[in-house]
Every structure is written in structure tokens, then in C-alpha cells.
N, C-alpha and C positions, 0 to 999 in steps of 0.2 A: 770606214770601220768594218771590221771582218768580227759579224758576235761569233765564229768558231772560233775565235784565236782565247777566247774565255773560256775557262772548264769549269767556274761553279756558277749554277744559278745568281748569286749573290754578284760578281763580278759582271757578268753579261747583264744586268741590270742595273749596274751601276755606271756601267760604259752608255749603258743606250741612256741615262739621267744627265751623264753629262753633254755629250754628243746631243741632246734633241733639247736639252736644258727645260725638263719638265719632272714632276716627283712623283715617283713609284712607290712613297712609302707604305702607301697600302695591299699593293701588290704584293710587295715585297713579305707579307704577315700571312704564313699558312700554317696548318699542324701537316699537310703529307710529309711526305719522306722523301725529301728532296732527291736521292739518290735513285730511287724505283721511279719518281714520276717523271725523273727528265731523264732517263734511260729507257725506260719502256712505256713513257705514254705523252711524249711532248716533247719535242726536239727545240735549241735554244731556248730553252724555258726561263722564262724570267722571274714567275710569282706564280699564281694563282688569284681568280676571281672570283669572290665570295656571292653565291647567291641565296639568299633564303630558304630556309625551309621549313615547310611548315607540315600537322600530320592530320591528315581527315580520318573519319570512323567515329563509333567505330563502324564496321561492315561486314553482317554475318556473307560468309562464303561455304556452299553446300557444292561436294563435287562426287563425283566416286570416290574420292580417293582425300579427300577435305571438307572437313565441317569444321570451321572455326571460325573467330571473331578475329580478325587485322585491323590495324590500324596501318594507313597509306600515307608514307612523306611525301611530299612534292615540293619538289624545287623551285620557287617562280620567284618574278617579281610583278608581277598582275594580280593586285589589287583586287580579291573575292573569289578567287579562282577556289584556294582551300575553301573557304565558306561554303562558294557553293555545293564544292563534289560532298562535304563534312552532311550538307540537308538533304542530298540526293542517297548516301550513305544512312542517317536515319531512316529515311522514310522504308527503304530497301528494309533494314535489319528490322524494324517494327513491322516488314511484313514478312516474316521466317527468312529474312535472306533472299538472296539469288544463288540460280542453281545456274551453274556452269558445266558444259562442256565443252573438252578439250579433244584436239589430232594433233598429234608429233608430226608434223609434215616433212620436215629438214630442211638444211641449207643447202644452198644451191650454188651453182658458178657455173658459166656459160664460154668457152672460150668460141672464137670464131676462125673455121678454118678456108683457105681458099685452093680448089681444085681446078684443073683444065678446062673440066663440062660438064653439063651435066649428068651424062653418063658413068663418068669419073665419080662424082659425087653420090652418084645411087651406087657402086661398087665399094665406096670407099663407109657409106652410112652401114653396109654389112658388112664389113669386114670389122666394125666396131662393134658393131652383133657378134657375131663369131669371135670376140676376141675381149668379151665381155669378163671372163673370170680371171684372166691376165691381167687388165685396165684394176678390175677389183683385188687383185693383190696389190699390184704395185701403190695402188691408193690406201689401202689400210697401212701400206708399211711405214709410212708416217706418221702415224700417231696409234698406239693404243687405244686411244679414246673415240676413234671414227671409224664409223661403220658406211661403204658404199651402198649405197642402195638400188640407183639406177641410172640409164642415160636416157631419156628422150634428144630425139633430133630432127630437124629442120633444113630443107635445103632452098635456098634460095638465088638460083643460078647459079654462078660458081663458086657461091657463100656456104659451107654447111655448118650451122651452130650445133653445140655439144652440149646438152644441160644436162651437168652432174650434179646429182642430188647424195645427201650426208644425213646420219644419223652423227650427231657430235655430244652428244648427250647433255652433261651442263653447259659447255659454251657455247655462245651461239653463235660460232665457228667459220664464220667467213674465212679467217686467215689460215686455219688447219684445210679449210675448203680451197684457196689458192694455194697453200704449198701442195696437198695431195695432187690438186689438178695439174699443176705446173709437171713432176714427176708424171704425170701419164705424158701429156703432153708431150713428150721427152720422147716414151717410149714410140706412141704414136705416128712421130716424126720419122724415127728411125726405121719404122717397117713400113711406112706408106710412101705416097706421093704427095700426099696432104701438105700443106703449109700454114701453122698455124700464126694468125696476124696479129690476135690478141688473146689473152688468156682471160679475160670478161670481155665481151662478143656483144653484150646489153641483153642480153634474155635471160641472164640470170634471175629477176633482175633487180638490182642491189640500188638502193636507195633513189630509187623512181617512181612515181605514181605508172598504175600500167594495169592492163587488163587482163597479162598473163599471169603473175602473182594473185590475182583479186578471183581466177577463176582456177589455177591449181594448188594455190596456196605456197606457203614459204615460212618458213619456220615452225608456226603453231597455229594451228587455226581454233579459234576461240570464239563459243558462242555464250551467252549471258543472261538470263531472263526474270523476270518478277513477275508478282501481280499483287496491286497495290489499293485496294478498299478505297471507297469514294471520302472514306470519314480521314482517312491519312493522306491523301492527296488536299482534303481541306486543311486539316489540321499542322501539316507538317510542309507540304508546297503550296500552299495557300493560293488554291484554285482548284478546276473544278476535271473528275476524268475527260467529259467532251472538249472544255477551253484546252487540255492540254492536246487531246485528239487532234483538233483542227489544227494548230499552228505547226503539227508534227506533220499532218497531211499538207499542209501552204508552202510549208517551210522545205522538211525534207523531202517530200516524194516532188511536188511541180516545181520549188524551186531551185532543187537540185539536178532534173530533167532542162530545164531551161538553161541553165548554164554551163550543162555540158561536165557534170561530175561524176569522177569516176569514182563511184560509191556515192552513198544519200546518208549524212550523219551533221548534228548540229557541231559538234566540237571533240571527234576524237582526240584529233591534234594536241590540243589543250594540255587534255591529263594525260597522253602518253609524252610529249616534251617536258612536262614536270616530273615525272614518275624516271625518264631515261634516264636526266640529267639528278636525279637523287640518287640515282641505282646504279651510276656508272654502265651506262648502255651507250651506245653509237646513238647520238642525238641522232644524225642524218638520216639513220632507218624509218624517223617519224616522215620522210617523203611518204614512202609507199605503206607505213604502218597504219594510219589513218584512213587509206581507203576503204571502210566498211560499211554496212547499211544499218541503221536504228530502225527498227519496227516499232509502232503502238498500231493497238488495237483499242475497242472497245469490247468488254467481254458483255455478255448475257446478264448477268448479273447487276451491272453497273462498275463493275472493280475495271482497275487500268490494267492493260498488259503491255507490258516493255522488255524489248530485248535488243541486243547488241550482236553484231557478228562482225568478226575480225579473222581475215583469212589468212592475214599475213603479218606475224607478228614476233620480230625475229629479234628476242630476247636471251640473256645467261646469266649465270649467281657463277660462273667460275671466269679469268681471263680479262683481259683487256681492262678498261675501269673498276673493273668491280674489285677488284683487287686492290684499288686505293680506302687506305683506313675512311675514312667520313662515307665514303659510298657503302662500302663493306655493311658499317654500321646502319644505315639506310637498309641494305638488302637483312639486317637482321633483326631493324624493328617486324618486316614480313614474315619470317622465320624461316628465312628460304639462302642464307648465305651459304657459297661455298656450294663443295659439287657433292652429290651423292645418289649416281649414277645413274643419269635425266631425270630426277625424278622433280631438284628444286626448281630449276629450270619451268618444267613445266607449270609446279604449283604458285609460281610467278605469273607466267602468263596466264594463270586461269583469274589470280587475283586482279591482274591490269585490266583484264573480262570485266569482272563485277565493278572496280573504280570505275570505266569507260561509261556504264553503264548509268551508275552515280551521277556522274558528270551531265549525261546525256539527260538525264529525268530533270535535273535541277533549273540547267537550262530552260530546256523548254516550255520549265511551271515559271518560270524566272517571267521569259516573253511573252507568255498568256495570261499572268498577273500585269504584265505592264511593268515590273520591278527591276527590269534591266541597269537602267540609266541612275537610278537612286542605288541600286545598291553598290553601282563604279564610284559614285559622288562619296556615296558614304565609306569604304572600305579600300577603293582605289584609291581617292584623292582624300580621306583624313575630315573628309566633313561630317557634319552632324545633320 
């Protein structure tokens, strides 16, 4: 059976029902718009798969540029997940919020070129210098909406990687990133000796955990912070600031040291693979999105301090998913849908800051209460 020889959703589903003799009727039951999402976002689409969604907050968020109250969907099927980020979000908002800040870093793409020698390669890394406002035209002429910013480069024997970096403003533009790059590429070819092998070379680097992203960052770099009174850490996380200090100090600093992590965080992953897959984001970005470090302290006072830092966090409200109706409406319980010239874009990422951050408190009080496992029994698995 050939499913291109079917052109609706509806028929290439019913072929693969008959052909495998299994039932897709729930598949088969979406509200998108069959037409947009299997032409620009899922090739031989059959249906769609419903996952939950649920909304934590609320969560004051204080930024330069934002002082408001959000409420955060999250898409799961993990049993406590909203609950917890929803007690990590009180305890935040009943302490004035978290203050966030934000860097527009851009998006990146890396192509890989290969020269005769090294020599070749040191001639050929300047002649990309010298030739730096011509590469930047021909990359703007692709989109109105992208701005070149710079190359860094790397030679590695007869390897030399190219990382172009993007202002894309609301999307968070990988694809406007490879067709611009691809056009230089073009050009590059033409007037060098260079031969380029692949137009992502891996130092971009697009959905990998890595140390180059974690220390130049890639899309937005976001950082998060509270400080949370000993009486709301009893009251609201139901534990104490030092029980949650030590497991923060066991857990992330030595036990993320011993196993070799790159970045020290209880569960970025978590709320950013709920938040993507609400928001119509590139799930796969959650590889390298999660590499970030949770700090606690103990202040002077006795109060907790907690923050979150996230260097690579390569998000957009215009493009690709987000453009599907249910996601759309996701990106506008945050009030950040749609493009309006970087600006939602980024006040997205400063909100995934404070959720992460959420996330990360609740946890923690979660494993120094000992509350882990009763609240999976009770909210995962439906027990009392």
C-alpha cells in the first residue's frame, strides 16, 4: 500500500484501518484544519492525538518589560505534574512574584565546510570576514523578518564550521535560519574553493544537549528568581528552607556532578515538554532546552532563594505549530499569541523562566517532604 496514492486525511486512514485491520476512530476526531496541518505541519497525516491539558497559576511574572499574573497550560499525561508546577506557582506569586531576566540571543545554524589544509582553511575563514556584508545581504533577502547578526568559526583540520547566528524576531526560526544559510552557502561556493558537506555541520546546535549552546547561548537566555519566607515554604511547600536547601545541595550540585550532567536542574524537561507540546513548539528542542542550573541558597534571614537559568531556550508565538487553532489558543491563555515584532516571543520565554522555576521549587519541597511517591499514587494512579 502506497498512503501517497490517498490525498485526504480521512482516506489514508482508512486505508491504513483496513490494510493493518486495527481502529483509528479516535484518531480519526480532531477540531485542526485538516488542510494547514497536513500541508504544513505532518505529512501522510492520519488524525491527530489528544493529549491533556491542564493550566497551573496563577504566577505573578515581574520583568522590565512585564508585570503580570499568567496562567500556564501544560500538555501532559503525568499524573501531578500541573499540581505540582500550580504549588510551586503559589508559593512564588504569595512571595511578590519572580523577577526574570531576559537576552534575545538568536538562532543559530552551522553548516560544515571541507578545504585542502589547513592553510586553505585559515584563508578561506577570512575571506568569510572580508566578505561578511555580502553573506549579510544575501541572508536578509530571505525573509523581511531576519536580521544577520554574526559568524563565528572553527577550523578543525580540513573541517571549517560556520555558525550563523539570526535575529528572527517572533519565530524561533530555524527554518528561515536554513533557507537564509542555504543561499549564502550558494554564494560561498561560488567564489571559493570551500565545499560545503552539510548545511547543519552539529555546532549549531539544534536539538542536542551540548556545552556550546549552555555556554553561548541559543535563542533566549532566561534567568528566574524568588525569595520565599520560611512561613510560605511551611505553609504552602510543606517543609522547611534548609530540608529544601540540602536535597537541592544532594541532589543537584553532587548528584548531578557524579553523573556527568550537563547542566544541574531537578526537572527542567518536565514543564518545558508540557509547555512546547501546549504551545505548538518543536518538542525536540526540549534535548538541549533543559540543560540549565537551579540555584538555592539560604539567605541571612532565614527566607529561601531560588533561581533558574536557562541559556538555551529556543522558542516563538508566530510559525510552525503555533499556528494550529488549540495551540494558537494555548499561546493566548499567556497573552503572548502571534508576532509583534520579537517582543511576544520573548515574553514567552521570560514566562517558561518563571514556570521552570515553579516546577523546580515544588519538586524539590515535594523530595524533602518525602511526598513524592503519595502524591504519583494519589494524582497519577486515581488513588485516595
Amino acid at each position: 500500500m502506497n498512503l501517497r496514492d490517498h490525498t485526504t486525511v480521512t482516506k489514508r486512514r482508512q486505508a491504513l484501518e483496513k490494510n493493518l485491520s486495527v481502529d483509528l476512530t479516535n484518531i480519526g476526531k480532531f477540531s485542526l484544519d485538516e488542510k494547514i496541518a497536513s500541508s504544513k505541519n505532518c505529512e501522510n497525516m492520519i488524525g491527530a492525538i489528544q493529549v491533556p491539558v491542564g493550566v497551573a497559576g496563577p504566577l505573578q511574572i515581574n520583568t522590565t518589560t512585564l508585570q503580570k499574573t499568567v496562567f500556564i497550560p501544560l500538555a501532559t499525561t503525568e499524573g501531578a505534574l500541573v499540581a505540582s508546577v500550580s504549588r510551586g506557582c503559589k508559593a512564588i506569586t504569595q512571595s511578590n512574584g519572580t523577577t526574570v531576566i531576559s537576552k534575545k540571543v538568536g538562532i543559530t545554524r552551522a553548516p560544515v565546510f571541507v578545504v585542502d589544509n589547513l592553510v586553505a582553511g585559515k584563508n578561506f575563514i577570512e575571506w568569510i570576514e572580508t566578505n561578511f556584508k555580502k553573506i549579510k545581504e544575501i541572508t536578509e533577502s530571505t525573509s523581511s523578518h531576519l536580521t544577520f547578526l554574526d559568524i563565528k568559526s572553527w577550523q578543525l583540520g580540513r573541517n571549517v564550521f560556520l555558525r550563523f547566528r539570526f535575529n528572527s524576531q517572533d519565530a524561533m526560526g530555524m527554518n528561515m535560519a536554513t533557507i537564509a544559510v542555504s543561499k549564502a552557502v550558494a554564494f560561498i561556493e561560488s567564489n571559493t574553493d570551500a565545499q560545503c558537506i552539510a548545511v547543519s555541520g552539529n555546532m549549531c546546535v539544534d536539538k542536542k544537549p551540548n556545552f556550546l549552546n549552555f555556554i553561548e547561548g541559543r535563542g533566549y537566555s532566561i534567568s528566574a528568581e524568588a525569595i520565599i519566607s520560611p512561613e510560605i515554604v511551611a505553609a504552602i511547600l510543606k517543609t522547611t528552607p534548609h530540608a529544601l536547601y540540602e536535597v537541592a545541595q544532594r541532589k543537584i550540585l553532587y548528584g548531578s556532578l557524579l553523573a556527568g550532567s550537563i547542566g544541574a536542574n531537578a526537572q527542567f524537561a518536565n514543564i518545558l515538554a508540557a509547555l512546547f507540546l501546549a504551545t505548538g513548539q518543536d518538542i525536540a528542542h526540549v534535548a538541549e532546552c533543559a540543560t540549565g542550573i537551579t540555584t538555592i541558597e539560604l539567605r541571612n534571614d532565614g527566607s529561601l532563594y531560588a533561581a533558574v537559568s536557562l541559556p538555551d531556550l529556543v522558542v516563538g508565538t508566530v510559525g510552525g505549530g503555533t499556528t494550529l487553532a488549540t495551540q494558537k489558543e494555548a499561546l493566548s491563555i499567556l497573552g503572548v499569541a502571534g508576532g509583534n515584532a520579537g517582543k511576544n516571543a520573548q515574553k514567552f520565554a521570560e514566562i517558561i523562566g518563571g514556570a521552570v522555576l515553579a516546577g523546580e521549587l515544588s519538586l524539590l519541597a515535594s523530595l524533602a517532604e518525602n511526598s513524592l511517591a503519595t502524591a504519583h499514587q494519589k494524582l497519577g494512579r486515581g488513588q485516595k
